[in-house]
Backbone as JSON Lines, residues from 0, in Angstrom:
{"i":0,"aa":"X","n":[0.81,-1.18,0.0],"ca":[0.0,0.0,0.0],"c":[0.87,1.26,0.0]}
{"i":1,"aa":"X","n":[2.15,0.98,0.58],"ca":[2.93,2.45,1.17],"c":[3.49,2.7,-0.5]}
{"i":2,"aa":"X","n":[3.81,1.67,-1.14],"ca":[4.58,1.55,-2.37],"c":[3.37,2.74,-3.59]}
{"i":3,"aa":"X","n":[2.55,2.04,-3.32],"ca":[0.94,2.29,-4.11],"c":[1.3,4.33,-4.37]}
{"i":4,"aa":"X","n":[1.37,4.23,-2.86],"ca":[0.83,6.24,-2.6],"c":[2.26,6.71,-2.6]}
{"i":5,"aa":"X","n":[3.46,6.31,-2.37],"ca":[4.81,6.74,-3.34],"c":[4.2,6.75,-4.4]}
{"i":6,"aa":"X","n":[3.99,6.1,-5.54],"ca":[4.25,5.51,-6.53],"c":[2.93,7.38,-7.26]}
{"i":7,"aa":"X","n":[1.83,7.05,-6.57],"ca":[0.68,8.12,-6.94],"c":[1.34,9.14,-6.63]}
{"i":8,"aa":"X","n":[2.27,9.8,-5.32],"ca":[3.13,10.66,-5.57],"c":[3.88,11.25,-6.17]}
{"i":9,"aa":"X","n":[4.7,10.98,-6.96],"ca":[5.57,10.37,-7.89],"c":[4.59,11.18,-9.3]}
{"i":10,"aa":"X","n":[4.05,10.41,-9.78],"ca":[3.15,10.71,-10.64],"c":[2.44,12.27,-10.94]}
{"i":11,"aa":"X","n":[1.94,12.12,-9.39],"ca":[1.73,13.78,-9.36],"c":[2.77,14.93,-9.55]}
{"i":12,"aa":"X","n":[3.52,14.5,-9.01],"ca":[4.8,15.73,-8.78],"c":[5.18,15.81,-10.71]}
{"i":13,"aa":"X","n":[4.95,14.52,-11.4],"ca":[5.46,14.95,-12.69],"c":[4.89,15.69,-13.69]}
{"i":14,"aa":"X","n":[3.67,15.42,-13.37],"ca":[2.72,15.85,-14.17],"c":[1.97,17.33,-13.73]}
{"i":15,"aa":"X","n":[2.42,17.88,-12.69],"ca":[2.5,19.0,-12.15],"c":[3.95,19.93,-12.25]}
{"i":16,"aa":"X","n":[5.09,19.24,-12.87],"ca":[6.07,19.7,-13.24],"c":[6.02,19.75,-14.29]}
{"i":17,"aa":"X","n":[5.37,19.06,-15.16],"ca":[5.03,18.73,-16.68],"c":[4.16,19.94,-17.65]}
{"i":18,"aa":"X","n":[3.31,20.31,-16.51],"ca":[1.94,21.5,-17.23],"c":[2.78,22.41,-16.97]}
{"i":19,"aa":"X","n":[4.1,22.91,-15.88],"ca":[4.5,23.91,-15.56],"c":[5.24,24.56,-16.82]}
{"i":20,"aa":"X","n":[6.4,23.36,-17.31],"ca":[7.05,23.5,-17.94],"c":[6.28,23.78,-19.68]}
{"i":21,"aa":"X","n":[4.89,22.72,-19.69],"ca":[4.42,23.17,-21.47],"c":[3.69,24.64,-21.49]}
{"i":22,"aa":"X","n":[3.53,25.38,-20.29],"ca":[2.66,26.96,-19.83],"c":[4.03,27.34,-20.06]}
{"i":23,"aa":"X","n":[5.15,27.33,-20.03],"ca":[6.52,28.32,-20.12],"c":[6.41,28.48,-21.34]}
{"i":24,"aa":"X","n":[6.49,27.26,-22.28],"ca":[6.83,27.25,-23.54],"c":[5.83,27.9,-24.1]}
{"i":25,"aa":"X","n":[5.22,28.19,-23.83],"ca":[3.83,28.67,-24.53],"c":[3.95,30.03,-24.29]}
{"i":26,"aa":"X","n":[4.71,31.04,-23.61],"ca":[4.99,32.38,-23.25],"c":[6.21,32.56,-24.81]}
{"i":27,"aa":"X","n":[7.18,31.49,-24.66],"ca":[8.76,31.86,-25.58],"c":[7.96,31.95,-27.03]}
{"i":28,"aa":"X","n":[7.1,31.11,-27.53],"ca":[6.87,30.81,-28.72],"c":[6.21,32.41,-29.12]}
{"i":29,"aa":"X","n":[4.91,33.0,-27.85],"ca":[4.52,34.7,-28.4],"c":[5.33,35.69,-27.91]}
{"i":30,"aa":"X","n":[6.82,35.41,-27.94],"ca":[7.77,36.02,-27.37],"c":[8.22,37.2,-29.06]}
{"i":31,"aa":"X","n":[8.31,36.31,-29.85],"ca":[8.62,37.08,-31.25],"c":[7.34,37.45,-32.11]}
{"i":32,"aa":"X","n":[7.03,38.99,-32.39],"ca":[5.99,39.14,-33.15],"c":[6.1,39.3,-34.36]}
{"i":33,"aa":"X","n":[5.52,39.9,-35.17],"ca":[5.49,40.24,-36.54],"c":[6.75,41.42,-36.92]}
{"i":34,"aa":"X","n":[6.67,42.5,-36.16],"ca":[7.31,43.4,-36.31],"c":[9.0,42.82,-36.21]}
{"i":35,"aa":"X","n":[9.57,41.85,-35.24],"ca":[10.74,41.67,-34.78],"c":[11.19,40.74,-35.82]}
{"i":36,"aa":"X","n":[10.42,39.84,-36.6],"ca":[10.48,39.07,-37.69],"c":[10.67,39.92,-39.12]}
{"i":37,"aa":"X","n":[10.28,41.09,-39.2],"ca":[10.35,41.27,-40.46],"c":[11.93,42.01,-40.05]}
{"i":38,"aa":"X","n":[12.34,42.56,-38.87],"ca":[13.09,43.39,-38.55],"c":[14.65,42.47,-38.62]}
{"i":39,"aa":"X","n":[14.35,41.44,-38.02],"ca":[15.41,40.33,-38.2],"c":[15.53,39.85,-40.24]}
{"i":40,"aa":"X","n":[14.56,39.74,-40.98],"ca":[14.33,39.78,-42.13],"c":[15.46,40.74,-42.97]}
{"i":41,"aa":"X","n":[14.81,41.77,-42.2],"ca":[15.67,43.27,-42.95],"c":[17.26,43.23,-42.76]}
{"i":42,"aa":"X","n":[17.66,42.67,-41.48],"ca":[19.08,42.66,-41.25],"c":[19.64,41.37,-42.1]}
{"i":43,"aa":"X","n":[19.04,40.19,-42.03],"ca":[19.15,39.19,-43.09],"c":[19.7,39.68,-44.44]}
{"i":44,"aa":"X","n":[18.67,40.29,-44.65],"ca":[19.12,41.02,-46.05],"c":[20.09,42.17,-46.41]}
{"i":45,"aa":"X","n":[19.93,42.75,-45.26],"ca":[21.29,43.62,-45.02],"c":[22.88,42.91,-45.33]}
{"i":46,"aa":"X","n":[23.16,41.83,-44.22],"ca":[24.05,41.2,-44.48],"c":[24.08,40.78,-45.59]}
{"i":47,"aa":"X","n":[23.28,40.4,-46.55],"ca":[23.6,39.0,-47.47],"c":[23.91,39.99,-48.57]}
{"i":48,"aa":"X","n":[23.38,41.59,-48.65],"ca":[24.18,42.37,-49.64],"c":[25.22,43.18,-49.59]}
{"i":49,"aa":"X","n":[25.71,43.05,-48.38],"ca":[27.2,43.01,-47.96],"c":[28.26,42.29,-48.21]}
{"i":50,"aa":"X","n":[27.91,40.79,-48.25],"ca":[28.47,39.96,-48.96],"c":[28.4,39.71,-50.05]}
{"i":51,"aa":"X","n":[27.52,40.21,-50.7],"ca":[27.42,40.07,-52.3],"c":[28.39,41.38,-52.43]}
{"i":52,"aa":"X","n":[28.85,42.44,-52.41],"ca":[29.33,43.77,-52.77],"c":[30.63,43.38,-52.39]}
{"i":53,"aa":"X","n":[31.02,42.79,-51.26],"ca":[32.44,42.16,-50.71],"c":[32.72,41.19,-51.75]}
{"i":54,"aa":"X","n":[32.27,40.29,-52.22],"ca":[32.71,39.51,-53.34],"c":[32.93,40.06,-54.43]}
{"i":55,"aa":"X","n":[32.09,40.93,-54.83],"ca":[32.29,41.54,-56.25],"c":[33.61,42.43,-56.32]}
{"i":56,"aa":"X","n":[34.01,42.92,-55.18],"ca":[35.11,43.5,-54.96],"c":[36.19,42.84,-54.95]}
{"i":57,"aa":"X","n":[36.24,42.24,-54.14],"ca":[37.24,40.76,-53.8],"c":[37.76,40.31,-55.15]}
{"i":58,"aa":"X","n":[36.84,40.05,-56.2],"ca":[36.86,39.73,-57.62],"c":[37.11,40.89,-58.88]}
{"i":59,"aa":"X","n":[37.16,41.85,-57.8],"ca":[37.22,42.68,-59.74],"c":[36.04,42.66,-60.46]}
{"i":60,"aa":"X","n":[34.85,42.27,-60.15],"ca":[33.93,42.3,-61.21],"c":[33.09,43.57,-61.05]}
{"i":61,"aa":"X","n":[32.64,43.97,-62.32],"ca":[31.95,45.37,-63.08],"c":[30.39,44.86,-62.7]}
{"i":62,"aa":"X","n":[29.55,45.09,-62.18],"ca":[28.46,44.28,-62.3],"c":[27.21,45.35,-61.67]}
{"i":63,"aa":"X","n":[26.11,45.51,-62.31],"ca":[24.8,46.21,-61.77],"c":[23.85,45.55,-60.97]}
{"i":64,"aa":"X","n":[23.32,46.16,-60.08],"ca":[22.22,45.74,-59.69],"c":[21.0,46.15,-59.61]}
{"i":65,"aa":"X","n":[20.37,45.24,-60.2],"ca":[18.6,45.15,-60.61],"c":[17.76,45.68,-59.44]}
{"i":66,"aa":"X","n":[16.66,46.72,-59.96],"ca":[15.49,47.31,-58.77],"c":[15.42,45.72,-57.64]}
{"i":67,"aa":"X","n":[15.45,44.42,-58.49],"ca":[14.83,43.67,-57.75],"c":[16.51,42.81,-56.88]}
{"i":68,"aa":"X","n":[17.23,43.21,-57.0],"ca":[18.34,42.9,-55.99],"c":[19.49,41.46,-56.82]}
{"i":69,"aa":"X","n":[18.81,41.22,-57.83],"ca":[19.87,40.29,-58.64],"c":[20.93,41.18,-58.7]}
{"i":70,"aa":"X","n":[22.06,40.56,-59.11],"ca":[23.41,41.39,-59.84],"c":[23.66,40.3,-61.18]}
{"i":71,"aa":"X","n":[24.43,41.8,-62.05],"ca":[24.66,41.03,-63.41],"c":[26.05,41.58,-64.42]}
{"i":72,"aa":"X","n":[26.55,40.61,-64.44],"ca":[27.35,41.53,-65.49],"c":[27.88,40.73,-66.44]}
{"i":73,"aa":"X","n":[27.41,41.45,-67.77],"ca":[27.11,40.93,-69.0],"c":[28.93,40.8,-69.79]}
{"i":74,"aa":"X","n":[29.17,39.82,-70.05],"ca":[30.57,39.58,-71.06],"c":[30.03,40.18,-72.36]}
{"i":75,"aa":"X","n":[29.01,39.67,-72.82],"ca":[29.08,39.5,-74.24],"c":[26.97,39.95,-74.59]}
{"i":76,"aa":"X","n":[26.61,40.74,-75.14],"ca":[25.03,41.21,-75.21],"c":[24.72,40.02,-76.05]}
{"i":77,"aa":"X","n":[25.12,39.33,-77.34],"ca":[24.51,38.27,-77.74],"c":[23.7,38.77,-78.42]}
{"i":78,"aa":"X","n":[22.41,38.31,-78.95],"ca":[21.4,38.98,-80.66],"c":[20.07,38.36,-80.21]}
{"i":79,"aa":"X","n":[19.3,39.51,-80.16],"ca":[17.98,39.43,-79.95],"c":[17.55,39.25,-78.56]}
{"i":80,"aa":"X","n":[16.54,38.99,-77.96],"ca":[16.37,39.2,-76.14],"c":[15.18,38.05,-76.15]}
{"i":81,"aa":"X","n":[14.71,37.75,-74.94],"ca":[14.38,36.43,-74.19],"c":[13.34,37.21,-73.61]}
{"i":82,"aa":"X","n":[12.55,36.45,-73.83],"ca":[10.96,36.67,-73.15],"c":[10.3,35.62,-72.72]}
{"i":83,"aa":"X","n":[9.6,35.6,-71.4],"ca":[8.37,34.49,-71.35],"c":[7.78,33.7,-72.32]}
{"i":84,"aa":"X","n":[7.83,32.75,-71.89],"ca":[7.43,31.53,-73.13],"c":[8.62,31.21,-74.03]}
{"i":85,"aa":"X","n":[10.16,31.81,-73.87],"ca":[10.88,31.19,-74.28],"c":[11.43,30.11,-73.95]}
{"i":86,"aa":"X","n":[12.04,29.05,-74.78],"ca":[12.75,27.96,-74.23],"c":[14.26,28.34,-74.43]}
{"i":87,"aa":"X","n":[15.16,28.55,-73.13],"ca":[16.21,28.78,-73.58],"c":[17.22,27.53,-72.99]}
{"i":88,"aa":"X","n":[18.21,27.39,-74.01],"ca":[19.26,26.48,-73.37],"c":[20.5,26.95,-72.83]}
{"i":89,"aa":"X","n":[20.82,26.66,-71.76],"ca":[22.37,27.12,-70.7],"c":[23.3,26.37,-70.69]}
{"i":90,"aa":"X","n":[24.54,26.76,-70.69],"ca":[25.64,26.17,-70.35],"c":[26.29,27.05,-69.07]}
{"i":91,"aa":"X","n":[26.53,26.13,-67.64],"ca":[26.31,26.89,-66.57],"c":[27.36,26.3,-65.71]}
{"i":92,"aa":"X","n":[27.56,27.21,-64.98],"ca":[28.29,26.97,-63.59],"c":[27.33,27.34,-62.37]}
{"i":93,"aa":"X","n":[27.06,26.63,-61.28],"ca":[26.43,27.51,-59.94],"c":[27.26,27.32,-59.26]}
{"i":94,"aa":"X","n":[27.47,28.34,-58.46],"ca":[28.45,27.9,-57.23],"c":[28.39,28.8,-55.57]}
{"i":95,"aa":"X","n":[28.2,28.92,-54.64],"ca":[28.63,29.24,-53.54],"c":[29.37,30.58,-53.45]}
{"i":96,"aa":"X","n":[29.03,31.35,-52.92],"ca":[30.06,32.89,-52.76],"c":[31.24,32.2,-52.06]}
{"i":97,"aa":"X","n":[31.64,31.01,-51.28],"ca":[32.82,30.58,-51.28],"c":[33.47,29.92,-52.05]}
{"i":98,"aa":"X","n":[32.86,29.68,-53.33],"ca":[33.65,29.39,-54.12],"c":[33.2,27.85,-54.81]}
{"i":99,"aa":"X","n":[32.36,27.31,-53.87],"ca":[32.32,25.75,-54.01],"c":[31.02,25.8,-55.07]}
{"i":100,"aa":"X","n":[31.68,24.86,-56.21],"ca":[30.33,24.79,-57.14],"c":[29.68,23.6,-56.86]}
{"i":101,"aa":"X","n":[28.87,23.57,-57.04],"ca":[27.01,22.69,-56.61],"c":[26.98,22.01,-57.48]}
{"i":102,"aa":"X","n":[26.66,23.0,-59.09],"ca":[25.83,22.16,-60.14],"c":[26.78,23.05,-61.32]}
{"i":103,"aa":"X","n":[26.89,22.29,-62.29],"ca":[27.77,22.9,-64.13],"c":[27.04,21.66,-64.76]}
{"i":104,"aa":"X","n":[27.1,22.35,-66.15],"ca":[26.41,21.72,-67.06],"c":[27.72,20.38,-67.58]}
{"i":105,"aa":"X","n":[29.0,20.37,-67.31],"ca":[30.0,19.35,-67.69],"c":[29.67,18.47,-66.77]}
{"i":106,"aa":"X","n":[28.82,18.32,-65.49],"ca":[28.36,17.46,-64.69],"c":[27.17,16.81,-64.39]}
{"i":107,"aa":"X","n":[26.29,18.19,-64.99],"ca":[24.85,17.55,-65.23],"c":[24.02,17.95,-66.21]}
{"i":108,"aa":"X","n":[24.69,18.12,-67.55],"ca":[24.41,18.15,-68.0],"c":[24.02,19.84,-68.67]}
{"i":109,"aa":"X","n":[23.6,20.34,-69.65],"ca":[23.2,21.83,-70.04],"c":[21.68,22.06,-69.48]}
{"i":110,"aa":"X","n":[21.46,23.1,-69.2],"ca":[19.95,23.51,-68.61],"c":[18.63,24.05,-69.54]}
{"i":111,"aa":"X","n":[18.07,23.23,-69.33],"ca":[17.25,23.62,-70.35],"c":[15.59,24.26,-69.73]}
{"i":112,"aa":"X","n":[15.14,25.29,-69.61],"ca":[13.72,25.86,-69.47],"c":[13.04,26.67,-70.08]}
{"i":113,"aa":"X","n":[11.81,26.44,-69.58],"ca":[10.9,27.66,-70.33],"c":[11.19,28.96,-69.51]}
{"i":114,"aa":"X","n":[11.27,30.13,-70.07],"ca":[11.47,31.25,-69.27],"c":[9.95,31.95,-68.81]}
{"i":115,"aa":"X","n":[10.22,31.67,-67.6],"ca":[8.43,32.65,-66.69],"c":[7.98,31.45,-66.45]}
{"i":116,"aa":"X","n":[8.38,29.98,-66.78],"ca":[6.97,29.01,-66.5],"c":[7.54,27.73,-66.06]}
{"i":117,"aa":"X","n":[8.74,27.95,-65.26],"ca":[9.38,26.83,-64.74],"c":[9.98,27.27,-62.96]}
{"i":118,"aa":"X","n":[10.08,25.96,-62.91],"ca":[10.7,25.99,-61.04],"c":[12.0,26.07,-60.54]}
{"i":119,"aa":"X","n":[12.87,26.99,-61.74],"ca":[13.85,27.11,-61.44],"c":[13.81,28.94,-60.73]}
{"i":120,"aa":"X","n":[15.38,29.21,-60.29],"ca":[15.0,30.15,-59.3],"c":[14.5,31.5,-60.06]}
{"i":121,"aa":"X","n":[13.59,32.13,-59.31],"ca":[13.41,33.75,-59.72],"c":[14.48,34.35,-60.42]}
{"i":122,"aa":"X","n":[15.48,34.36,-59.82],"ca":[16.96,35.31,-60.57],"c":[17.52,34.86,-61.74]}
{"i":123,"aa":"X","n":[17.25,33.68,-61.94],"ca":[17.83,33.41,-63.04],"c":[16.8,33.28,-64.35]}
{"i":124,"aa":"X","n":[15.51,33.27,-64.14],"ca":[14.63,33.77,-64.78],"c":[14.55,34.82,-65.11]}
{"i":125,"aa":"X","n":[15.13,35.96,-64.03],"ca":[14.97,37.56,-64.35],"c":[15.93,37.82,-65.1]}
{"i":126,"aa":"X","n":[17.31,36.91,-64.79],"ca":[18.67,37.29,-65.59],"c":[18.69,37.02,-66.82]}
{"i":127,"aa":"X","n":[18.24,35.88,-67.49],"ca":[18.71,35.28,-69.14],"c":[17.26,36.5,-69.64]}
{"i":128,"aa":"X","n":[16.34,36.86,-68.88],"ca":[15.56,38.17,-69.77],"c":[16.02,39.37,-69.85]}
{"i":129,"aa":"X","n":[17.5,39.26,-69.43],"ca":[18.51,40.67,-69.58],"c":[19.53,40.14,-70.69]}
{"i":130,"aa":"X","n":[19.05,39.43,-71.5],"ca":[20.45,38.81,-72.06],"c":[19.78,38.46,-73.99]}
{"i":131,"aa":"X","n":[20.54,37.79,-74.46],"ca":[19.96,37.59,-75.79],"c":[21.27,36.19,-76.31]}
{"i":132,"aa":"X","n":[20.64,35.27,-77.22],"ca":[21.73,34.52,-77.59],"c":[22.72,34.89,-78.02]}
{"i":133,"aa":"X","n":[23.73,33.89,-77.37],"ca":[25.21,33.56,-77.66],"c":[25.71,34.84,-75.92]}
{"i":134,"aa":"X","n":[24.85,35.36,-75.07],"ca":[25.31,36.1,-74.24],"c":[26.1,35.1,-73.23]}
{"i":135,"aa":"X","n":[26.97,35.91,-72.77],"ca":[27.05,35.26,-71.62],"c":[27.16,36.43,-70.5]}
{"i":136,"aa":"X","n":[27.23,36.21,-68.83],"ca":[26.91,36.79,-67.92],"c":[26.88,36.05,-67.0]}
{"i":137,"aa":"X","n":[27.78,36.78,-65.55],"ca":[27.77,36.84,-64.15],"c":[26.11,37.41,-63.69]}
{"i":138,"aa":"X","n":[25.65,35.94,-63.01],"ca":[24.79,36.57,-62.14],"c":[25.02,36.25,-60.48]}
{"i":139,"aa":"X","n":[24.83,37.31,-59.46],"ca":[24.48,36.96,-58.39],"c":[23.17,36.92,-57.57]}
{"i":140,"aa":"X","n":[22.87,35.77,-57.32],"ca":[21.59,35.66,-56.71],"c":[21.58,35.85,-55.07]}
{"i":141,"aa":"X","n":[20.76,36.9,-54.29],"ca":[20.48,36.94,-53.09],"c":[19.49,35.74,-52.3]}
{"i":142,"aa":"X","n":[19.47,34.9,-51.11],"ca":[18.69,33.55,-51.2],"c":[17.14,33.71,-51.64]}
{"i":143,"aa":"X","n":[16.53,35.13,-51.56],"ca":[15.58,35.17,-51.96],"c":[14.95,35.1,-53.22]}
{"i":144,"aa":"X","n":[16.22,35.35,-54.15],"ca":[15.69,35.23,-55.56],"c":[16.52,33.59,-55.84]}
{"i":145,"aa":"X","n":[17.06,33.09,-55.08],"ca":[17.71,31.77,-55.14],"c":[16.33,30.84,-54.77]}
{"i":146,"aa":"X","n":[17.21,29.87,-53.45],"ca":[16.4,28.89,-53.08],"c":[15.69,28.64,-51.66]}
{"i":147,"aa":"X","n":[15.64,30.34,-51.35],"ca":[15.04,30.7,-49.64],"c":[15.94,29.98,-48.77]}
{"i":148,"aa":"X","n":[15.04,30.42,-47.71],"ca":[15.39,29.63,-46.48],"c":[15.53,28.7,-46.2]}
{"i":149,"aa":"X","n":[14.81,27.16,-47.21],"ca":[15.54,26.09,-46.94],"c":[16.4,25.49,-47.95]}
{"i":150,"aa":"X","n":[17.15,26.3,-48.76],"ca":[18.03,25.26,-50.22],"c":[17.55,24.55,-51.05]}
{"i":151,"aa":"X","n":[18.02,23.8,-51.48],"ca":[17.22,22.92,-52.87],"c":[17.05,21.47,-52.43]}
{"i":152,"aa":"X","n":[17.6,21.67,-50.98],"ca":[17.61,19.8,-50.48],"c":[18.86,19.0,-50.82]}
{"i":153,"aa":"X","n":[19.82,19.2,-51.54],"ca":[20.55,18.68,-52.21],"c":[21.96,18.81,-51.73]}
{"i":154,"aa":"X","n":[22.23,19.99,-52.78],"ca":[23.68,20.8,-52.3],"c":[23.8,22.36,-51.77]}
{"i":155,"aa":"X","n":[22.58,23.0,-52.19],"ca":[22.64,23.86,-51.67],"c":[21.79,24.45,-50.21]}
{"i":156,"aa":"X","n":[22.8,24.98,-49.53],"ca":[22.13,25.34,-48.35],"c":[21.44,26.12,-47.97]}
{"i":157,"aa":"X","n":[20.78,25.99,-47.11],"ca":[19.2,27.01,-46.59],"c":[20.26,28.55,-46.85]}
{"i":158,"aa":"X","n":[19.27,29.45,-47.41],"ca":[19.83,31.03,-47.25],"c":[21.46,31.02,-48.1]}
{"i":159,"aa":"X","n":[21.52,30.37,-49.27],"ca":[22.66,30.93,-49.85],"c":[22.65,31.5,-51.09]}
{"i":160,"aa":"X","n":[23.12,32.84,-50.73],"ca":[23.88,33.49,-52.27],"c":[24.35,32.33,-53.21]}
{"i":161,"aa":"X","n":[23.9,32.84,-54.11],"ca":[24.04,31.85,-55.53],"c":[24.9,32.96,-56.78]}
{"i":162,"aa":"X","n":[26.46,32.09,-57.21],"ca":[27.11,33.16,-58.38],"c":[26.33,32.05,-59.75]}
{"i":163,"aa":"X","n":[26.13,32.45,-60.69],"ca":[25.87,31.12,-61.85],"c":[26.68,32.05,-63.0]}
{"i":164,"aa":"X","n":[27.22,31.44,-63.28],"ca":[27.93,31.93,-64.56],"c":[27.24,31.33,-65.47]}
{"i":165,"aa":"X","n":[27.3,31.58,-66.48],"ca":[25.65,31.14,-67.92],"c":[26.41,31.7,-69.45]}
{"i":166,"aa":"X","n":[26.03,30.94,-69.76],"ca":[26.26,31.4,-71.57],"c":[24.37,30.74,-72.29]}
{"i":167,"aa":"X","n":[24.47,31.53,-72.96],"ca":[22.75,30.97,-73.71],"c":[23.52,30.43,-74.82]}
{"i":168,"aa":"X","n":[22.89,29.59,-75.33],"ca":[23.12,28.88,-76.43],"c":[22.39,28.58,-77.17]}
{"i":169,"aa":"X","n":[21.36,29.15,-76.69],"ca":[20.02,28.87,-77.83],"c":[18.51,29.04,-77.15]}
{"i":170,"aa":"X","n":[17.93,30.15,-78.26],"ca":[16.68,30.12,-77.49],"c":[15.41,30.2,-78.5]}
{"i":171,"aa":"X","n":[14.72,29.27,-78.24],"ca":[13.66,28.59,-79.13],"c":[12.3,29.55,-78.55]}
């Protein structure tokens, strides 16, 4: 019997330590509002075009940046321009602002999409419509016009600047 009402003791004390502790958690989670999220957002983005401007420097490269925060800088203008509903074909490098490349077309092959109507990233959709065949061009992608906050699953990681070096080679 003595074992019994330990034992119901026991029990109580946990489950009264238990509600204490899931009522805490429940304060931390409406601890961050809307305002402190977009504010942490803004510095996000702060940094990540700090590091895009530090690289471009670092490198010597000539390069503009778009109202919408891509960077680009064109080698070669190429003949005629790229619009939605085009199919254009790439010969590509992606790689890491440290340097490490992900994906090239000598590894997987040349890239092939419709421009405006595929699931590849925003920036590079916005970029080959700054360009015309036979162009080639430096783009830098910020993670937002990349692959957000969580990467592609693969090789690239949550929140990374993306350089893709690109040549068009043809656009149907």
């Amino acid at each position: 019997m003595r074992r019994l009402v330990y034992l119901m003791l026991i029990i109580s004390t946990f489950n009264v330590i238990s509600c204490r502790e899931r009522s805490g958690n429940k304060d931390v989670k409406k601890g961050i509002n809307a305002e402190q999220l977009a504010e942490i957002n803004r510095q996000l983005l702060i940094k990540d075009r700090e590091r895009i401007v530090s690289y471009i420097k670092r490198k010597g490269l000539d390069m503009k940046e778009t109202d919408t925060g891509l960077w680009i800088s064109r080698n070669d203008s190429g003949t005629g321009s790229i619009e939605d509903g085009d199919v254009v074909t790439l010969k590509y490098v992606c790689s890491l602002l440290d340097g490490t490349v992900v994906y090239d077309s000598d590894n997987n092959g040349l890239m092939n999409f419709e421009v405006g109507r595929s699931d590849i990233p925003s920036g590079l959709n916005q970029g080959v419509k700054l360009l015309g065949k036979g162009s080639e061009a430096v783009l830098i992608m910020p993670a937002y016009l990349a692959y957000g906050l969580v990467g592609d699953g693969r090789k690239i990681p949550a929140r990374s600047v993306l350089v893709y070096r690109i040549k068009v080679l043809s656009v149907e």
